[in-house]
TORDO-717507 format. One line per field, with one value per residue: residue number from 1; residue in three letters; x, y, z of N, C-alpha, C in turn. Coordinates in Angstrom, 1 decimal, decimal comma. Atoms other than C-alpha are relative to their C-alpha. Example, Ala and Ser with C-alpha at 12.3 -4.5 7.8 and 13.67 -1.06 7.14 Angstrom:
2
pos	c(1  2)
code	c(Ala  Ser)
n.east	c(0,9  -0,9)
n.north	c(-1,2  -1,1)
n.up	c(0,0  0,0)
ca.east	c(12,3  13,7)
ca.north	c(-4,5  -1,1)
ca.up	c(7,8  7,1)
c.east	c(0,9  -0,8)
c.north	c(1,2  1,1)
c.up	c(0,0  0,8)
//
This chain:
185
pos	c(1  2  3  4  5  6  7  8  9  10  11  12  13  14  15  16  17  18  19  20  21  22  23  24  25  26  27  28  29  30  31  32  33  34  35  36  37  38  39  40  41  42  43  44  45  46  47  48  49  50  51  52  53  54  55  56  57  58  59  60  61  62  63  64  65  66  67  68  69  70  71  72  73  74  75  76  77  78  79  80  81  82  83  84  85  86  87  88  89  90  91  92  93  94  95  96  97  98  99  100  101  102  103  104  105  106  107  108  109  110  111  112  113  114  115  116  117  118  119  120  121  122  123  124  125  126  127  128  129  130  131  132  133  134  135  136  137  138  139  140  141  142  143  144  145  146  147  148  149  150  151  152  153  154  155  156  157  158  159  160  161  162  163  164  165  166  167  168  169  170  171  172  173  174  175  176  177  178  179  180  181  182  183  184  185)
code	c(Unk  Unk  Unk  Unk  Unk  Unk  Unk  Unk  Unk  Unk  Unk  Unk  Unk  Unk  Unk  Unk  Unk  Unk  Unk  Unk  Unk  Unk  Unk  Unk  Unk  Unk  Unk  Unk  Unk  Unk  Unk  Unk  Unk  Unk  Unk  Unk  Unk  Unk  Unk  Unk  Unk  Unk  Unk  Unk  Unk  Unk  Unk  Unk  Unk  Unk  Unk  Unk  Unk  Unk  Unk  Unk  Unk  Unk  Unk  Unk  Unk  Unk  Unk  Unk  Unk  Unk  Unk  Unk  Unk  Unk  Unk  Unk  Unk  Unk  Unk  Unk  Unk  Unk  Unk  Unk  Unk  Unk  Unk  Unk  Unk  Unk  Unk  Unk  Unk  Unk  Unk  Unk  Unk  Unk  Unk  Unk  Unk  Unk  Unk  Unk  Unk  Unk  Unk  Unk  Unk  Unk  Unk  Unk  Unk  Unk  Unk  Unk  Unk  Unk  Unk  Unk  Unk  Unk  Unk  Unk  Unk  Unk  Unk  Unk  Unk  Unk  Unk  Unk  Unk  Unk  Unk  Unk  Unk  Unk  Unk  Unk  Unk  Unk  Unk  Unk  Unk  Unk  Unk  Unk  Unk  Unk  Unk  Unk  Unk  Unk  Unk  Unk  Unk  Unk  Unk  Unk  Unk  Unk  Unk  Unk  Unk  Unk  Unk  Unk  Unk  Unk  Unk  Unk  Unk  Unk  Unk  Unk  Unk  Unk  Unk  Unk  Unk  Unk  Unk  Unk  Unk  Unk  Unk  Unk  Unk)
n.east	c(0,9  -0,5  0,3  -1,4  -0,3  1,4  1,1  -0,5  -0,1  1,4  0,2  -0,7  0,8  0,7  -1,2  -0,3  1,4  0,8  -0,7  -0,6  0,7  0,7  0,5  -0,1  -0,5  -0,7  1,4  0,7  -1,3  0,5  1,2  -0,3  -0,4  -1,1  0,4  0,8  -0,8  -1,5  0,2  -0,5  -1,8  -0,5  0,8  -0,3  1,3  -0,1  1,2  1,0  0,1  0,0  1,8  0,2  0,7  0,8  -0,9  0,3  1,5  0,5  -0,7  0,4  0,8  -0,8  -1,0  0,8  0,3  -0,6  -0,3  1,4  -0,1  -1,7  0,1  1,3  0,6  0,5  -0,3  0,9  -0,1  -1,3  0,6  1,4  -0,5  -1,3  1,0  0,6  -1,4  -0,4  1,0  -0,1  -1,9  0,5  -1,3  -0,4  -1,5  -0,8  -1,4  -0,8  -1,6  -1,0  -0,6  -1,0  0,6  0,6  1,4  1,0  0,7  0,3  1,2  0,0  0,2  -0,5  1,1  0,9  -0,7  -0,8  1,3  0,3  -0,8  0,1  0,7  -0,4  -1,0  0,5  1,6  0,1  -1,3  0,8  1,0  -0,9  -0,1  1,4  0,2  -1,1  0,7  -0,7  0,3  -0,8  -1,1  0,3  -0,1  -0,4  -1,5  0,0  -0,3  1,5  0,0  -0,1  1,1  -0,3  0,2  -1,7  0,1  -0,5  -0,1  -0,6  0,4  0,9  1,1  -0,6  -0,6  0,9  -0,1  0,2  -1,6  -0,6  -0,6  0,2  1,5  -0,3  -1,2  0,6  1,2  -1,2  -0,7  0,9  0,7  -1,8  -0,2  0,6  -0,2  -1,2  0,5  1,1  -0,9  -1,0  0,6)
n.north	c(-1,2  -1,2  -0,8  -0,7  -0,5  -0,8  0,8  0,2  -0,4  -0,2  1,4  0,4  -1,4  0,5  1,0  -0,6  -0,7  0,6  0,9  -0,6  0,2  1,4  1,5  0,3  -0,2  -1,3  -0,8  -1,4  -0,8  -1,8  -0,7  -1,6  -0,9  0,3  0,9  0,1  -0,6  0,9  0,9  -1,3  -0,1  1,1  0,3  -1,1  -0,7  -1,7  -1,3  0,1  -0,9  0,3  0,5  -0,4  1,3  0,5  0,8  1,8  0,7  0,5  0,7  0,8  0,3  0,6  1,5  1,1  0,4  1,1  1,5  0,8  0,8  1,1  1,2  0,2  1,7  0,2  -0,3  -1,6  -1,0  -0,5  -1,4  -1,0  -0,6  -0,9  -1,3  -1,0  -0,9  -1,1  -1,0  -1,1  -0,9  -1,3  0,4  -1,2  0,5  -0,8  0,5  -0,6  0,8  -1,1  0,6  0,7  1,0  0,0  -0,2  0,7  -1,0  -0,2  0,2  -1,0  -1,5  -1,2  -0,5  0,8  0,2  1,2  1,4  0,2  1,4  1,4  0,2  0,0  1,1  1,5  0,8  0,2  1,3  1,3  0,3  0,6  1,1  0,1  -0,3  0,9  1,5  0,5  -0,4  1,0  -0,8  -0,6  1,1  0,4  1,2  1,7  0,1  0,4  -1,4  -1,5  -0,1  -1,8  -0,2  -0,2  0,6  0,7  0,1  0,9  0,2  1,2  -0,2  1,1  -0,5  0,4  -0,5  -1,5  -0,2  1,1  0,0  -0,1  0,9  1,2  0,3  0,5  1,4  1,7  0,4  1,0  1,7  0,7  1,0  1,0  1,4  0,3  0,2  1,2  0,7  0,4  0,6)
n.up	c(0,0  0,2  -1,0  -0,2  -1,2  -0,7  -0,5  -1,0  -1,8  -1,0  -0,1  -1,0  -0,7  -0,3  -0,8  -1,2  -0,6  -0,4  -1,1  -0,8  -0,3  -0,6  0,4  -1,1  -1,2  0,1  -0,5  1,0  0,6  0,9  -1,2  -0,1  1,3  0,4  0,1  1,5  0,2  0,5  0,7  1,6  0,3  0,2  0,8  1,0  0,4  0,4  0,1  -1,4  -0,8  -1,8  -0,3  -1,2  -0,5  0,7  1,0  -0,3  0,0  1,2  0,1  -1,1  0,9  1,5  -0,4  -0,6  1,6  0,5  -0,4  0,4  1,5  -0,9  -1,0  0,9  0,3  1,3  0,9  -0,4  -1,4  -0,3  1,2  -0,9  -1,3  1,0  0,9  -0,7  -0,5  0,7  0,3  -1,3  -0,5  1,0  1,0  0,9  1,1  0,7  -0,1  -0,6  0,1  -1,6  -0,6  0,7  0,5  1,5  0,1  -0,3  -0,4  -1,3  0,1  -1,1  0,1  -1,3  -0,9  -0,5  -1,6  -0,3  0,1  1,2  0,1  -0,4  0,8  1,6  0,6  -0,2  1,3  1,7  0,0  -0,2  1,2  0,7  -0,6  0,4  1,4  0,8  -0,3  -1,0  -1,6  -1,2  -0,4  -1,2  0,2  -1,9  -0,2  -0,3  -1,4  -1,1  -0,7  0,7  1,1  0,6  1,1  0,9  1,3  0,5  1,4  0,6  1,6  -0,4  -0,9  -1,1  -1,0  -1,4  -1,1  -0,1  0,0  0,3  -0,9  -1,2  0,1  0,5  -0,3  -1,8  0,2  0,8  -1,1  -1,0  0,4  0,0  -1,9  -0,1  0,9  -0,3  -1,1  0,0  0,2  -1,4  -0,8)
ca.east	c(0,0  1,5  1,0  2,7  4,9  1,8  -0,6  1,9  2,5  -1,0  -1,6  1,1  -0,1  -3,2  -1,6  -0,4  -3,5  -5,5  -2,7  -2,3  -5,5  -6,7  -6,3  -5,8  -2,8  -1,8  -3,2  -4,6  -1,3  -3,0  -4,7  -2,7  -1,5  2,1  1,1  -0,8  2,2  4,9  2,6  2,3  6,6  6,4  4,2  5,5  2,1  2,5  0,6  -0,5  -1,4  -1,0  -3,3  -5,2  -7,5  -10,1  -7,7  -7,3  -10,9  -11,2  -8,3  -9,4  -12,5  -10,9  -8,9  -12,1  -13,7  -10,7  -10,2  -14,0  -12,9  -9,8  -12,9  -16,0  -17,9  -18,3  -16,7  -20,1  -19,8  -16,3  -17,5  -20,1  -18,0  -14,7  -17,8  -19,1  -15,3  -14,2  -17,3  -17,2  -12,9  -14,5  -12,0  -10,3  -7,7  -4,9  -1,5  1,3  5,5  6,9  9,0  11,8  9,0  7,9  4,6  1,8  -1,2  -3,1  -6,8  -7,0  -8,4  -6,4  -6,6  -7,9  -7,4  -5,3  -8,6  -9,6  -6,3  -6,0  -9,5  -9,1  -5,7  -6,4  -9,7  -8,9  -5,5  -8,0  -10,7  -7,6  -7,3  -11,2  -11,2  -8,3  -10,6  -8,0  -9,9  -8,5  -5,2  -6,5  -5,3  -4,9  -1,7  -2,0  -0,6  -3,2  -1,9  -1,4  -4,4  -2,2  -3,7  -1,0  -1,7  -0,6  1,3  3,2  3,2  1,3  -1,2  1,0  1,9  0,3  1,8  2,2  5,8  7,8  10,3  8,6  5,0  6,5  9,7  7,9  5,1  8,2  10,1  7,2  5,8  10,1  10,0  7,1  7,9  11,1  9,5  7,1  10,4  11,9  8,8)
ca.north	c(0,0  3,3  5,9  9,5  11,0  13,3  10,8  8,7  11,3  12,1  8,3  8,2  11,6  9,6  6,6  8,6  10,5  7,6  6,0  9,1  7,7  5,2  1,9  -0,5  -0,8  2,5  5,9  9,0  11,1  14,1  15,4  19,1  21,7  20,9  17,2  18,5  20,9  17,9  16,0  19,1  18,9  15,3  14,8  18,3  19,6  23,3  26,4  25,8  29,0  29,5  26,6  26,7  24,5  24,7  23,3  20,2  19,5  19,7  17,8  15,3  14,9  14,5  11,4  10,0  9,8  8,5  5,7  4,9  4,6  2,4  0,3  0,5  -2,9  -2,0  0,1  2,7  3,2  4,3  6,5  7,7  9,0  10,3  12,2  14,0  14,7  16,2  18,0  19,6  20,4  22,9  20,9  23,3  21,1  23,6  23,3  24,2  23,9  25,3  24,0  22,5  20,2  19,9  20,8  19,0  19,3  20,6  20,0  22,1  25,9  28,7  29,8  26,3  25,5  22,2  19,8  21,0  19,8  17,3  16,4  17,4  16,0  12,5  12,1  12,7  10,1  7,5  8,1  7,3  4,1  3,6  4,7  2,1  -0,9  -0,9  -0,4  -3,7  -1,6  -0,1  -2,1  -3,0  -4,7  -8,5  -8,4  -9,4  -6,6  -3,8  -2,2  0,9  1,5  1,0  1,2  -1,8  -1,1  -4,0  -5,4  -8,4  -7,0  -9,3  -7,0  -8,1  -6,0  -2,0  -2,5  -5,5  -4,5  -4,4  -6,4  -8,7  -9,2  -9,9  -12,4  -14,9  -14,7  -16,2  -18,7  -19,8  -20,1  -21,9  -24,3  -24,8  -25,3  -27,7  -29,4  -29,9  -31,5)
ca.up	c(0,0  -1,1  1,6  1,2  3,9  4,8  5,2  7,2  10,4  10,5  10,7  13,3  14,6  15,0  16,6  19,3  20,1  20,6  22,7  25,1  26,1  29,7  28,6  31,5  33,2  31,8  33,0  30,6  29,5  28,0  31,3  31,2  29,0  29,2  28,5  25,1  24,7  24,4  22,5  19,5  19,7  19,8  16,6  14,4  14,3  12,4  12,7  16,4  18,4  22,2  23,6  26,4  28,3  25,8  23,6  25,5  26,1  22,4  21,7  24,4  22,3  19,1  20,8  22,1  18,1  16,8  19,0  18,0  14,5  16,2  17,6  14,8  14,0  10,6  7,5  7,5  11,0  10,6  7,4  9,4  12,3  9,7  7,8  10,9  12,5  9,2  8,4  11,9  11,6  8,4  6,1  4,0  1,1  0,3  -0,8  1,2  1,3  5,2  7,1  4,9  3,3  -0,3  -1,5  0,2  1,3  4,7  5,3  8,1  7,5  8,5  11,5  12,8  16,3  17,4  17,6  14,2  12,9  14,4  12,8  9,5  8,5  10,5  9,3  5,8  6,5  8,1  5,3  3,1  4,9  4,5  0,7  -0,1  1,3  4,3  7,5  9,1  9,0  12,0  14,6  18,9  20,1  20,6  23,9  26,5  28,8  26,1  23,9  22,2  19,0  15,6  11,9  10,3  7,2  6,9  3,1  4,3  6,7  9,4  12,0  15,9  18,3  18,8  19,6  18,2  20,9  23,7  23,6  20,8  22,2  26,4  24,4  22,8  25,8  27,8  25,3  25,2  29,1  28,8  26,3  28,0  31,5  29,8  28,3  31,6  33,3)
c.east	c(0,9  -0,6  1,3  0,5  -1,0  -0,7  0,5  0,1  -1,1  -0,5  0,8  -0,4  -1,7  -0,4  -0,2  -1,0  -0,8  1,0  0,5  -1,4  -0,1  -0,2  1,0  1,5  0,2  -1,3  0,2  1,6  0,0  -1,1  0,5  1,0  1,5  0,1  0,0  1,1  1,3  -1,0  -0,2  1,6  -0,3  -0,6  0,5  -1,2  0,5  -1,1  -1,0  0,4  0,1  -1,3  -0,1  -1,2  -1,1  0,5  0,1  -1,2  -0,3  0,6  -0,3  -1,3  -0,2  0,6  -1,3  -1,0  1,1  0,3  -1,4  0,0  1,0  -1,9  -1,5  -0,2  0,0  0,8  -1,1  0,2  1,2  -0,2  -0,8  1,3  1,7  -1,2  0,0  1,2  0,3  -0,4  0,2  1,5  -0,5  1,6  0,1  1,6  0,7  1,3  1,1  1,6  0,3  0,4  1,4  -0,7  -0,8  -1,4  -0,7  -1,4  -0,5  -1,8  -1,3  -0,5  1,4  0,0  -0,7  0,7  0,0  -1,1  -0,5  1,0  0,2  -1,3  -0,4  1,0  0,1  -1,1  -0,1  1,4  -1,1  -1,2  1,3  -0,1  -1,4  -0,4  0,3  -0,8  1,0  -0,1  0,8  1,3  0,0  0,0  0,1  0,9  -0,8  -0,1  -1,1  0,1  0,2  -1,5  0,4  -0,9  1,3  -1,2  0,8  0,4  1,3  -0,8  -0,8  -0,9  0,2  0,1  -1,5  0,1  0,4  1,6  0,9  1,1  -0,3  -1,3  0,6  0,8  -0,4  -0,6  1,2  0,8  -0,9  -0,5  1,8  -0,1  -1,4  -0,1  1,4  -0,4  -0,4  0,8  0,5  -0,8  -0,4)
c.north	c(1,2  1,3  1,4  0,5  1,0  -0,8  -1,1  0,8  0,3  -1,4  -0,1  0,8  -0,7  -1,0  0,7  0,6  -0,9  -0,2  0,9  -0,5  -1,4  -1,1  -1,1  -0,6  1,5  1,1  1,4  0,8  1,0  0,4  1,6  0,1  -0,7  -1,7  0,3  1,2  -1,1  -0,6  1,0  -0,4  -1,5  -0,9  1,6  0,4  1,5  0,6  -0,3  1,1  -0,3  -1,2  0,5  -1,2  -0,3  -0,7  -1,3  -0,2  -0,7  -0,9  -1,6  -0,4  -0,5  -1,8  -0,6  -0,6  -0,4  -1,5  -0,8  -0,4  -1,0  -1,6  -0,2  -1,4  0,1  1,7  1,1  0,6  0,5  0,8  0,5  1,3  0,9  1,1  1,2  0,6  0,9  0,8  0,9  0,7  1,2  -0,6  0,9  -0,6  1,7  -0,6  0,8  -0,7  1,2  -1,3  -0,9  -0,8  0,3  0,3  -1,1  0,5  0,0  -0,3  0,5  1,4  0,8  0,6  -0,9  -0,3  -1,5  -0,7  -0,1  -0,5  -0,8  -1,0  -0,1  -1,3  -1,9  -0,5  -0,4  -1,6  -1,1  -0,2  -0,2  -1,4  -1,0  -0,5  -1,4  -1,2  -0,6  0,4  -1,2  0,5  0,7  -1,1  0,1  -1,0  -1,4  -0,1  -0,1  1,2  1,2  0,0  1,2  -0,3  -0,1  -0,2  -1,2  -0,1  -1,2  -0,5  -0,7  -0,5  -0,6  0,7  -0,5  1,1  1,1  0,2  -1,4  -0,1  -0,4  -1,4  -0,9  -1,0  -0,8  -1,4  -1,6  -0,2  -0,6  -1,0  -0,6  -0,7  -1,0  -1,2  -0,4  -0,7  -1,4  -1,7  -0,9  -1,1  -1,1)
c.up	c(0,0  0,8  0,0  1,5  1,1  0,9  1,4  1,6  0,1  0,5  1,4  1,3  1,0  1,2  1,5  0,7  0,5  1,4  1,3  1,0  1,3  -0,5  0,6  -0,6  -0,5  -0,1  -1,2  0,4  -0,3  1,3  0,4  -1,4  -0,2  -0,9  -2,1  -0,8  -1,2  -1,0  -2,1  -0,3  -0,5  -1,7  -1,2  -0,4  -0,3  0,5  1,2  0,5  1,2  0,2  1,5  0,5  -0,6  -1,1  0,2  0,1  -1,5  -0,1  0,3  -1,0  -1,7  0,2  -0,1  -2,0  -1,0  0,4  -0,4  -1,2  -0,1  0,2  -0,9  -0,4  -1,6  -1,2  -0,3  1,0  -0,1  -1,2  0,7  1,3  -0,7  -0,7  0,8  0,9  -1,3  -0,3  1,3  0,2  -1,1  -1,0  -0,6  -1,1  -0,2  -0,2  0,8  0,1  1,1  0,8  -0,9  -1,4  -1,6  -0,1  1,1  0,6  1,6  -0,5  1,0  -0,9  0,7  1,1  0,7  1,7  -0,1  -0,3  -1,3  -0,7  0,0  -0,6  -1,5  -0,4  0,5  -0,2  -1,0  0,0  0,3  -1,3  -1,3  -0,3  -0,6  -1,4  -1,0  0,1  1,3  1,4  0,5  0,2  1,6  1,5  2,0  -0,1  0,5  1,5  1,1  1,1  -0,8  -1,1  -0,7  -1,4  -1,2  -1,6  -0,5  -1,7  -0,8  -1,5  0,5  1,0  1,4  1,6  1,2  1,0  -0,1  -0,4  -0,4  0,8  1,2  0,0  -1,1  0,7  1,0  -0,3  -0,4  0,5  1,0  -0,5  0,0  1,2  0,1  -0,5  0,5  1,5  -0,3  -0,4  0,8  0,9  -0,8)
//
């Protein structure tokens, strides 16, 4: 699947947004400004103004409708719910080259505040997703203790786990010791 470098960090951009999110053992991450501060740095979000705590609320509510497209039964309901986020960011396609970076485009308005961003350009990236016939791309780690959210763009739709380091690496060191345990007895 051919995905350009745009559509990728909002996808990742995405990613992360859901995953700043309560999901057991791990606790909600985005609960103050500085919080929703690092996470603009940590993601290269442009053209964000001072926020302020209406900023996280929205924000905060932006997460909570993507992770619903993370968790939809069905391919409408996840067009349904990308319709009525992008329609409400006031999409606005333009083209734009700042920051070092080649043409591309924004989907954001001018002038949009962080949640609209954040709605626009990951909406339109997930209705990408959608478009292609690749909602099962959308994906929750394996791991019986982890539920991060990850696109799966491996070629062969294969990928299980968020982190192949961490949550892969923990699950093949325990089925090992157990097949080794079960060896021994």
């Amino acid at each position: 699947m051919l995905i350009n470098h745009d559509t990728r960090c909002a996808l990742d951009c995405v990613t992360d947004l859901v995953n700043t999110s309560a999901e057991e053992p791990e606790p909600d991450t985005l609960t103050d400004l500085p919080a929703l501060r690092d996470f603009v740095r940590r993601n290269n979000i442009s053209d964000v103004g001072t926020l302020g705590e209406a900023d996280l609320t929205a924000v905060r509510a932006v997460r909570a409708k993507f992770a619903a497209v993370f968790e939809a039964g069905s391919t409408p309901d996840a067009a349904e719910l990308l319709n009525g986020m992008v329609a409400a960011a006031g999409t606005t396609p333009r083209l734009t080259d700042h920051d070092g970076y080649d043409w591309h485009i924004h989907y954001f308005a001018p002038g949009a505040t962080l949640a609209e961003h954040l709605a626009a350009d990951g909406g339109m990236a997930l209705a990408f997703l959608v478009v292609a016939g690749e909602r099962e791309r959308l994906r929750r780690c394996d791991a019986p203790d982890c539920r991060r959210a990850f696109v799966d763009l491996s070629r062969n739709r294969s990928r299980r786990y968020c982190d192949s380091r961490t949550c892969g690496n923990r699950l093949h060191v325990a089925a090992y010791r157990a097949r080794r345990r079960e060896a021994a007895e």
